[in-house]
C-alpha positions as CSV (number, residue, x, y, z in Angstrom):
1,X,87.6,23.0,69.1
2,X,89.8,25.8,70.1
3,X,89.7,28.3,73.2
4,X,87.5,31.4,73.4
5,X,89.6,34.0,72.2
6,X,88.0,37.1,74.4
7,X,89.9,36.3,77.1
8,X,92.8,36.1,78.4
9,X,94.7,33.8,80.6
10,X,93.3,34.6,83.7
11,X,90.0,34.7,82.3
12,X,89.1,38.7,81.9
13,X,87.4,39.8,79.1
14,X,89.9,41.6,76.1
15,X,89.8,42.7,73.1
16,X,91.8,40.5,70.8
17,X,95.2,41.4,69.5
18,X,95.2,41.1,65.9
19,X,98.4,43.2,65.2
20,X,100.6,40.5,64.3
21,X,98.1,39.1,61.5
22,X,98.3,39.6,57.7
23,X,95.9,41.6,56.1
24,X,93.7,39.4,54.1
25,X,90.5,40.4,51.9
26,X,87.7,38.9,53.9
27,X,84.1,37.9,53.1
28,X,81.3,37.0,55.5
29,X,77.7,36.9,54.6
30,X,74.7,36.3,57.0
31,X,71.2,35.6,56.6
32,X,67.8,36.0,58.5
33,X,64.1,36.5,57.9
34,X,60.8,37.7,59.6
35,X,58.0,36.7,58.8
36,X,54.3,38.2,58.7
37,X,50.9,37.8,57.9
38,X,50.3,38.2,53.8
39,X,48.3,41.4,54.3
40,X,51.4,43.0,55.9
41,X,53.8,41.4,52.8
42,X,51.2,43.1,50.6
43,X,51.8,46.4,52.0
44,X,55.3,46.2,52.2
45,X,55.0,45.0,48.3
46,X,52.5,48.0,47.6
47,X,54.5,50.9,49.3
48,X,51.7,51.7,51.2
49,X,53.2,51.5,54.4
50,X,52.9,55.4,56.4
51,X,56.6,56.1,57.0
52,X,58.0,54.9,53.2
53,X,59.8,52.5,51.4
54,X,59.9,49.3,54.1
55,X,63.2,47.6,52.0
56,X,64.8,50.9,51.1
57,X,64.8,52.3,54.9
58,X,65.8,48.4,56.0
59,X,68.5,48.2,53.5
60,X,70.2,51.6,54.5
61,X,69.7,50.5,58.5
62,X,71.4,47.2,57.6
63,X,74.6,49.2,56.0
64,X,74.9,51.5,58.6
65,X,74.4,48.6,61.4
66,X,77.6,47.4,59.3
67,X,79.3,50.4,59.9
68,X,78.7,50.9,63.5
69,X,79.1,47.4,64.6
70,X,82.1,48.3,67.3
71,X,80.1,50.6,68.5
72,X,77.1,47.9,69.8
73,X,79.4,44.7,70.0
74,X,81.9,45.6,73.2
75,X,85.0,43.5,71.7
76,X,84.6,44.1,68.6
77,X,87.1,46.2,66.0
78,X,86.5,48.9,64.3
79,X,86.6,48.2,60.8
80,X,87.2,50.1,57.3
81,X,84.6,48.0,55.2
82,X,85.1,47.8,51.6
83,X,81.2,47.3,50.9
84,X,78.2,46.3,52.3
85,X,75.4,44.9,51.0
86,X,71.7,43.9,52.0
87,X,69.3,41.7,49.6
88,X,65.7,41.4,50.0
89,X,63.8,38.1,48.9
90,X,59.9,38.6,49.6
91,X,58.5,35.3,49.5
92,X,54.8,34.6,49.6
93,X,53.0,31.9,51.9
94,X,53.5,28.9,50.3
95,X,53.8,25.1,51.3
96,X,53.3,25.6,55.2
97,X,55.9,28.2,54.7
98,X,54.5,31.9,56.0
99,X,54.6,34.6,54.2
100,X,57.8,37.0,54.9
101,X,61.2,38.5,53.8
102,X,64.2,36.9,53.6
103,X,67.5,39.0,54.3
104,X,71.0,38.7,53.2
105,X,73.9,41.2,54.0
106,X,77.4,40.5,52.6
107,X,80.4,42.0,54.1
108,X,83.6,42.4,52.9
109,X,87.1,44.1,53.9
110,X,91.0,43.7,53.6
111,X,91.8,43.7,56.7
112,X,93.3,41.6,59.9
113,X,90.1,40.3,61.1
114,X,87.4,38.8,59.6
115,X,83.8,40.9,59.1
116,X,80.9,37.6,60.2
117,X,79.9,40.2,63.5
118,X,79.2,43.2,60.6
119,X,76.9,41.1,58.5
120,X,75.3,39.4,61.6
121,X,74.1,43.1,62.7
122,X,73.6,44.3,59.1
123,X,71.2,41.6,59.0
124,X,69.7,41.9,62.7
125,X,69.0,45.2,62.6
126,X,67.2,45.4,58.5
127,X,65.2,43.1,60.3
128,X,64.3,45.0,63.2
129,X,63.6,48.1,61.0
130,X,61.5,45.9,59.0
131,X,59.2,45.1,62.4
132,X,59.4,48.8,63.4
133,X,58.3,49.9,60.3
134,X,54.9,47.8,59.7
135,X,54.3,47.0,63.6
136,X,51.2,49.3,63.5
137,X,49.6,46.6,61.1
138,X,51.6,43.5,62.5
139,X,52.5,42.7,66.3
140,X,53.4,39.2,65.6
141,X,55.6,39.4,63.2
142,X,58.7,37.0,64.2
143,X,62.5,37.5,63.4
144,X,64.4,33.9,62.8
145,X,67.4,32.1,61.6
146,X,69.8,34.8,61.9
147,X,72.9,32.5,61.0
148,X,76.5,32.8,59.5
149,X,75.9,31.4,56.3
150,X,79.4,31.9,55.0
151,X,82.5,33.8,55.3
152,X,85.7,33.4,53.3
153,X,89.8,34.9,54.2
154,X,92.2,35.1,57.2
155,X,93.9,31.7,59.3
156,X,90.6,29.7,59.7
157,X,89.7,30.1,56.2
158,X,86.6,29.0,54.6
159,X,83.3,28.3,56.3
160,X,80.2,27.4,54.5
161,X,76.8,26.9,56.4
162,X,75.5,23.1,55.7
C-alpha cells in the first residue's frame, strides 16, 4: 500500500503537486442509492412531487456537484471536466430489496489528475437533492453504498470495484 499523498514529509496537510504528470484522459464513475418507501417511488415516478421533476433537479445538482467539487473538498483541484453524467435506475421493492433509486455519475477529463472525488460528489449530492426533494412525504429515506465503482487513466491505472 503506498503513503497518503496529502501530506508532506513533516506531516502537514498539502495539496498535491501534479505538475510534473502527463496529461492523460481519465474516467471515474461512482455509484450510490437511497432508498424509500414505494409510495414515495410512486411519486417520484408520477411527477407529482410539489417542487418538480425529482431526477431532472437531481441530475442537474449531480453535474454541478461535479463542477464545484474543489470548492467543498479542501485538497482537491480544480478541474476542466470534459462531461458529466448522472443515470437514474428506479427500482421497485422486490426480493427483500426496498424500493429506491439507484445513482450513477460518470466523470471524465484529460487532465493530470484523475476525476473519482467529481463523481463521488456528483453522486452524493443527486442523492441528497433526491431526499430534499420528497422529505415532506419521506423522513426515512436512507442514502447508501456511495462507492468508487470504477475509474480508468493516469500512473495507477485501472481500478474496477469487485
Amino acid at each position: 500500500m503506498s503513503a497518503l499523498t496529502h501530506f508532506d514529509v513533516h506531516g502537514q496537510a498539502h495539496m498535491v503537486d501534479v505538475a510534473d504528470k502527463p496529461s492523460t484522459h481519465r474516467l471515474a464513475i461512482a455509484g450510490g442509492r437511497i432508498d424509500m418507501l414505494p409510495a414515495t417511488l410512486a411519486i417520484i415516478e408520477a411527477g407529482s412531487v410539489k417542487k418538480g421533476d425529482v431526477l431532472g433537479i437531481a441530475r442537474i445538482a449531480g453535474i454541478q456537484a461535479a463542477k464545484k467539487t474543489s470548492d467543498l473538498i479542501p485538497l482537491c483541484h480544480p478541474l476542466a471536466l470534459t462531461r458529466v453524467a448522472i443515470d437514474f435506475q428506479v427500482s421497485a421493492a422486490a426480493g427483500g430489496q426496498p424500493s429506491g433509486v439507484v445513482c450513477t455519475a460518470t466523470v471524465q477529463t484529460v487532465g493530470q489528475t484523475g476525476v473519482e472525488m467529481e463523481a463521488l460528489t456528483a453522486v452524493t449530492v443527486a442523492l441528497l437533492t433526491i431526499y430534499d426533494m420528497c422529505k415532506a412525504v419521506d423522513r426515512g429515506m436512507t442514502i447508501s453504498d456511495v462507492r468508487l465503482l470504477e475509474k480508468h487513466g493516469g500512473k495507477s491505472g485501472s481500478f474496477v470495484s469487485p
